[in-house]
Steps between C-alpha positions, in 0.01 A plus 500: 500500500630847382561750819460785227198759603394709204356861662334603207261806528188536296598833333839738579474729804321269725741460753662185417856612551361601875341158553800345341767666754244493800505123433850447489520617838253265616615247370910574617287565849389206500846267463481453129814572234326729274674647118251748337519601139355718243555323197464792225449871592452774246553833655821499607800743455862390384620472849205317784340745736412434877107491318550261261240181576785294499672636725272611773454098463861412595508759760198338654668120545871681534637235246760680337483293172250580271534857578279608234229390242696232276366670159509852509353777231463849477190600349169490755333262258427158475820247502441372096473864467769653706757241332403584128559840572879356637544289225491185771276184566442379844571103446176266659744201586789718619339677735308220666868301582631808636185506703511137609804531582466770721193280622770217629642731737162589751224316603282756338554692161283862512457600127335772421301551168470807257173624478237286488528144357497529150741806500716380211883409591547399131262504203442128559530491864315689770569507890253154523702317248793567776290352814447220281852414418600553909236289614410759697192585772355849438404752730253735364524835570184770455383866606242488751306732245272573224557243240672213710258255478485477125891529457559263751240203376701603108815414705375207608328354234869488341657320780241241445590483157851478545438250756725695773317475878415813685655566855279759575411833438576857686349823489641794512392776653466781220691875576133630441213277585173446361138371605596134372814493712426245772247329283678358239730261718130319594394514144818339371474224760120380377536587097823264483458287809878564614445583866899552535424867487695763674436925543822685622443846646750808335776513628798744496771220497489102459650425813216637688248246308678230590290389764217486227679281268618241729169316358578571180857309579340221626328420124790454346 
């Protein structure tokens, strides 16, 4: 059985990066070896800053190797995107042996997604086709907002059709909430009959919602 956990989020900007770090910690709290990874990131200057995704995940688990998302690309965009515009390919098979490698080393693998699901890494790849190759568990990630529900069931509609089992899934809380924030955590549990279903309150830094993903930790 893989120990690879996919954190995938159902759109960009929902807080997965948050989740992803506040779970680290949870998870290093709780006596496991964790690596976390950001596989592609587009975005990035030449040299990585302190807010890079990939690195606020290495600072999180304090493993000093990967330092950094392993693809990098300049250009805010999506990765297939991002790469033309580089002249460069991110590789499918190449990237998941440097990942499973890095998997051999912990007891859990963090890896964070781009985007939602489908965001494409390569113009016949997207971020499921990844999971799939890893083996990996997925941990959805959502807004507890407007337009959750729907974007959630889409994301996982495609895990069933990839075949890839759920973990869970965690809301987070929005910068700006709404009236369906509180409701859509209950309406996600009886639309899709997945009652591993978490809400996380905002929070200014991850180590301080710790204590509320030490059930998270415990699905994976």
């Amino acid at each position: 059985m893989s120990n690879s956990v996919l954190v995938t989020g159902t759109d960009t900007g929902v807080g997965k990066t948050w989740i992803a770090c506040a779970l680290a910690r949870a998870l290093t709290g709780a006596g496991r070896s964790v690596v976390a990874v950001k596989g592609v990131e587009a975005g990035c200057g030449d040299a990585p800053s302190p807010s890079e995704d990939g690195v606020l995940l290495a600072a999180a688990t304090g493993q000093r190797a990967p330092a950094r998302a392993l693809r990098r690309f300049h250009a805010p965009i999506a990765p297939a995107l991002a790469a033309d515009l580089e002249g460069g390919v991110v590789d499918l098979d190449e990237l998941a042996a440097e990942i499973e490698s890095l998997a051999a080393q912990a007891d859990v693998l963090l890896l964070e997604g781009v985007g939602g699901l489908l965001t494409p890494l390569g113009w016949d790849w997207s971020v499921v086709d990844l999971a799939q190759a890893l083996q990996a568990t997925v941990l959805v990630v959502t807004s507890d907002s407007l337009g959750s529900i729907n974007h959630t069931l889409l994301t996982l509609s495609a895990l069933d059709l990839a075949g890839l089992r759920v973990a869970g899934i965690v809301l987070s809380a929005p910068a700006v909430s709404d009236q369906s924030s509180g409701g859509n955590g209950p309406a996600i549990v009886r639309l899709s009959g997945i009652d591993r279903v978490r809400a996380v309150p905002r929070m200014a830094e991850p180590d301080t919602a710790v204590p509320w993903l030490m059930e998270v930790a415990g699905w994976l």
